[in-house]
LODO-199873 format. One record per residue: x, y, z of N, C-alpha, C in turn; residue in three letters. Coordinates in steps of 0.02 Angstrom, whole numbers, plus 50000, padded with zeros to 5 digits. Example, Ala and Ser with C-alpha at 12.3 -4.5 7.8 and 13.67 -1.06 7.14 Angstrom:
residues 2
506604971650390506154977550390506604983550390ALA
506424988850354506844994750357506455000250394SER
//
This chain:
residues 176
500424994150000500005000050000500445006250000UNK
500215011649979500585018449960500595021650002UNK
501135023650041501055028750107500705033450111UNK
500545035950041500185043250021499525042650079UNK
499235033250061498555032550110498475031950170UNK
499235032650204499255029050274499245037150309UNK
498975037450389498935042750422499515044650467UNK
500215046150432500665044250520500505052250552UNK
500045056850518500215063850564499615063350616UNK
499385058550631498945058150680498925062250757UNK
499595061850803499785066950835499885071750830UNK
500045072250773500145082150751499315084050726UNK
499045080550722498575083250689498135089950735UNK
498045095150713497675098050764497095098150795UNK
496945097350847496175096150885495535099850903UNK
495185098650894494815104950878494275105050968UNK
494375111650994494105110451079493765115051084UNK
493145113551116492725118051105492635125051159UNK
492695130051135492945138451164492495137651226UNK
492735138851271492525142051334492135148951317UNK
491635148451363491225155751373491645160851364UNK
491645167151357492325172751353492155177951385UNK
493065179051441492915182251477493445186251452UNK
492955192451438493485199151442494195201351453UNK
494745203251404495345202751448495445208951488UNK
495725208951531495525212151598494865214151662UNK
494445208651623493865208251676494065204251727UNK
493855204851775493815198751846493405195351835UNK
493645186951849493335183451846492735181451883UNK
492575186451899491795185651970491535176451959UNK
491425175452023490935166352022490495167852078UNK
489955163752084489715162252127489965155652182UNK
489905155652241490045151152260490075143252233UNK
489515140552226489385136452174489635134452095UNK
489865139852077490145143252008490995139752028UNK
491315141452073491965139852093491985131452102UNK
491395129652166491305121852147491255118152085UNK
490875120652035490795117251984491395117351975UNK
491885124451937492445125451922492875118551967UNK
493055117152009493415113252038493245106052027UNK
492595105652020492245097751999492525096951925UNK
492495100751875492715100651817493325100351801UNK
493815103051832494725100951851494775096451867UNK
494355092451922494545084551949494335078951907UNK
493655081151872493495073351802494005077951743UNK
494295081651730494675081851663495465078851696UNK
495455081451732496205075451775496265068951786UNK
495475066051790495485059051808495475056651741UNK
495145059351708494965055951613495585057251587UNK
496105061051611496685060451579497385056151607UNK
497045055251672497515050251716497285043151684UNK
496445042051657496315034451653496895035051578UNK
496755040451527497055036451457497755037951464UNK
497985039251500498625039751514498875036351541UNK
498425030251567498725023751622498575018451529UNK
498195020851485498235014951433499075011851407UNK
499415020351416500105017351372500155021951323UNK
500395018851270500415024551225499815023351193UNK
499305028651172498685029551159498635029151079UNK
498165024651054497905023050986497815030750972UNK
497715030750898497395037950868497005040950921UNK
496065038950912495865043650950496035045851030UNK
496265039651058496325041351116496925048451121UNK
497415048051101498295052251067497565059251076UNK
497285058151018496905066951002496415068851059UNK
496045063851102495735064951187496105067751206UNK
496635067151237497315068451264497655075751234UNK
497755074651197497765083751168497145087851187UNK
496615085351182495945089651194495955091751249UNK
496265086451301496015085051385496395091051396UNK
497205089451380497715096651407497545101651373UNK
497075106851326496825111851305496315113051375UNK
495855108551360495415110151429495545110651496UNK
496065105651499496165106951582496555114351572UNK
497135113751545497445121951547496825124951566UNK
496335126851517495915134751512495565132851590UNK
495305126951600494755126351652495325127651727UNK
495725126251729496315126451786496485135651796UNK
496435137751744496685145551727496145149351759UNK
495405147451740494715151551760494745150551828UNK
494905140951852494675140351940495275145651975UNK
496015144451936496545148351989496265157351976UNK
496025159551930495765165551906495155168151948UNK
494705165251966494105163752018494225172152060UNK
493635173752073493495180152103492855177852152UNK
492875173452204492155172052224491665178652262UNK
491175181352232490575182152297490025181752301UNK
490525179852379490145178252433489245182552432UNK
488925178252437488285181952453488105185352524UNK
487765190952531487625194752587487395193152633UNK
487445194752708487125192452757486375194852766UNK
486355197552733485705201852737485315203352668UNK
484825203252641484515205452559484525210952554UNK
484925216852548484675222852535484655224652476UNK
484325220552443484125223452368484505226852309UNK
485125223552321485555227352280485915220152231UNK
485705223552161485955217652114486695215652106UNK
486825209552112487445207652124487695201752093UNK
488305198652098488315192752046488025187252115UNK
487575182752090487405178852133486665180352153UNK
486225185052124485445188452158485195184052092UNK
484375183152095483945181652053483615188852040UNK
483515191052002483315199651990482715196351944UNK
482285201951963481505203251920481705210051883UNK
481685211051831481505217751802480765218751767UNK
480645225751746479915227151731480245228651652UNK
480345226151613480515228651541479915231151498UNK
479745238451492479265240551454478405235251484UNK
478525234651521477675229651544477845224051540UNK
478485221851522478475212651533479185212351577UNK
478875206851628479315205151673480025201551646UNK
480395202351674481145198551637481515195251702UNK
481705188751726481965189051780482295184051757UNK
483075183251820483625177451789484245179951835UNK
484555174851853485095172951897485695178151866UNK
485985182151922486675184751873487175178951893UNK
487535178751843488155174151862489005173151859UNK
489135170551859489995170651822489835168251754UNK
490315167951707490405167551644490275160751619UNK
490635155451655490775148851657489955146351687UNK
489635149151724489055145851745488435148851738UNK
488575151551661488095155651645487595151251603UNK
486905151751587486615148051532485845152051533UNK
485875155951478485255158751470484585154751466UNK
484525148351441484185145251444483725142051508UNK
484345140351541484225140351620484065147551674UNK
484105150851632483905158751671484435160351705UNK
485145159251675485705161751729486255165651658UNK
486125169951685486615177051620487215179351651UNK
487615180651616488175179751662488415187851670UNK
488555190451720488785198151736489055200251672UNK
489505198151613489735202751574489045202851505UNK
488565200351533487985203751450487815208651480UNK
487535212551402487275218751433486595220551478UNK
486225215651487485815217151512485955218751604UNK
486335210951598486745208851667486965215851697UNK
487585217351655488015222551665487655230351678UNK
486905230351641486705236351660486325238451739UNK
486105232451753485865232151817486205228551881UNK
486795228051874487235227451922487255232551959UNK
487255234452031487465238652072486685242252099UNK
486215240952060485645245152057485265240752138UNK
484575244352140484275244952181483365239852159UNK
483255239152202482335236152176482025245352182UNK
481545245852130481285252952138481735256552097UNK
482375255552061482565258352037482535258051940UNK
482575263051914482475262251818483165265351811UNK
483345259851760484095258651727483935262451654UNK
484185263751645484415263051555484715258251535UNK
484755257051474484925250851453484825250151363UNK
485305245551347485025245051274484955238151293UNK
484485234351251484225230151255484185229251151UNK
484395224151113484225221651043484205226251013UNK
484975233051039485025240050965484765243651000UNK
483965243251053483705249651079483565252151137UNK
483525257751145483705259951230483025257851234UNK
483135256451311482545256151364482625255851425UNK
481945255651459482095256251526481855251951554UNK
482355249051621482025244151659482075245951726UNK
481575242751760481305246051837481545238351856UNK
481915239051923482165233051963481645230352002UNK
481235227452001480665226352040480635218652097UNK
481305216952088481455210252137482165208752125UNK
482515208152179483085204352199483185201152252UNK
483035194752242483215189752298484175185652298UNK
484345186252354485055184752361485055177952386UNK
485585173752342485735167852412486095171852481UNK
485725170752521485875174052573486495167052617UNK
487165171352620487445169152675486935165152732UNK
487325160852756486975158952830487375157952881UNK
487205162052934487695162652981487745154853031UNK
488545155653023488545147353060488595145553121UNK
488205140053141488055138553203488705140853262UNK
488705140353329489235142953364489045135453405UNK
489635133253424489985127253472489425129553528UNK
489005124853563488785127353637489105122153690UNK
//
């Protein structure tokens, strides 16, 4: 058979991994508590899935290109957990939007509400947007009772903060 057909660039070949959420360069990486756990749950199965094919030996094709994939991911996912900005939620609700509140807004007469989050544990679908969209980003810092400006799909508008609930800290038990 003609070498032309045989594959030896199999290791070189480049791998294709799929992009992490994107965080701003020079933004902080804000998380939620939870946000950091995941982050750390996701470093320990990309370490173990690369400890199992790495106990195979030297790795057939696909396994060789797992293995390239795994060290792309662990790098970036290792970079975000050591990168990590956690907060902490408040001891108290005072109504102030934050990464970590469930916020209600009043958008033009229709309600809009959804988890702010870190970047990595963001999923609009699931109602969790992550502090750097714009919607996120416009009502950060604000108040319930309060109207933002905002562009919203090209056009300004205004939204009235009409609920923020916090995971509220819980203060921990004391030794009796």
């Amino acid at each position: 058979m003609s070498r032309a057909f045989v594959r030896d660039d199999a290791d070189t070949e480049r791998v294709m991994v799929p992009a992490r959420a994107p965080l701003p360069e020079g933004v902080t990486n804000f998380v939620t508590p939870s946000g950091l756990a995941a982050l750390a749950e996701e470093v320990a199965a990309l370490k173990a899935e690369r400890e199992a094919l790495l106990a195979l030996g030297d790795a057939p094709g696909d396994a060789s290109r797992r293995l390239a994939a795994l060290r792309e991911q662990l790098d970036e996912a290792e970079a975000r957990w050591a990168s990590a900005v956690v907060v902490e939620p408040p001891s108290v609700d005072d109504g102030v939007v934050r990464v970590g509140a469930t916020v209600t807004l009043d958008q033009e007469g229709e309600p809009v509400t959804f988890m702010v989050t870190g970047v990595d544990e963001a999923d609009p679908l699931e109602g969790r947007v992550a502090f750097t969209a714009p919607i996120a980003a416009a009502v950060l810092g604000w108040r319930v009772g309060d109207v933002v400006p905002a562009e919203v799909g090209g056009r300004r508008v205004s939204l009235r903060v009409d609920r923020v609930v916090q995971a509220l800290q819980h203060a921990r038990p004391t030794n009796l």
